[in-house]
C-alpha positions, 0 to 999 in steps of 0.5 A: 821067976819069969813068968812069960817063959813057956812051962814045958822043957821041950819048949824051953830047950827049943828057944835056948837053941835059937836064941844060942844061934843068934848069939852066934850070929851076932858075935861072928857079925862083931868078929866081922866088922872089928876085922873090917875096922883094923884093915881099914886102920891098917891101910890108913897108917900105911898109905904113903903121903900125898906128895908135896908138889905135883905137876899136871901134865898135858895130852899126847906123846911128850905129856909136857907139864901144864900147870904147878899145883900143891900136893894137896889140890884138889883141882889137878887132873888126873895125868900128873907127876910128883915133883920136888919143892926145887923142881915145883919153884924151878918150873914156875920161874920158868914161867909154867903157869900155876894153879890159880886155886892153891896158889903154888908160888904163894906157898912156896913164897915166891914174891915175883915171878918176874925177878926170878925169870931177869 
């Protein structure tokens, strides 16, 4: 049937062991990778929702907030807290300075700053 086989048992014998090794080798490397895709799936159905509003916070002992930036900015630093869409139109009418990136009064449609601080 195929000529390119060897004729001997011994041999044909021989290469069913190794290709069955191979075999194995392949389906425990699938087994693998379908585990490392579920977890990977898993953790992202599980990752809690960036938050909405976050408020970047300045250095030293009181850490008092620096700067109002949406949820999803990518130019916040690293020392920040989440806060409230409230908290997030609070802080800018009190005259915190909002990030000039995602434009935070913008999102909240806050109109003037001004207005709000008479």
């Amino acid at each position: 049937m195929f000529d390119d086989l060897p004729p001997d048992l011994d041999r044909l014998r021989t290469l069913r062991v190794w290709h069955a090794l191979w075999v194995q080798r392949i389906d425990a490397k699938i087994a693998a990778l379908q585990r490392r895709q579920a977890e990977e799936e898993n953790g992202r159905r599980r990752r809690p929702r960036p938050p909405e509003w976050i408020v970047e916070l300045g250095i030293g002992a009181d850490r008092s907030p620096v700067q109002v930036h949406a949820g999803d900015c990518h130019m916040a630093g690293e020392r920040r807290r989440a806060v409230s869409r409230d908290e997030a139109r609070r802080l800018l009418a009190t005259g915190l300075e909002g990030c000039s990136h995602c434009r935070p009064a913008a999102r909240l449609h806050i109109i003037d700053l001004e207005l709000l601080t008479k």
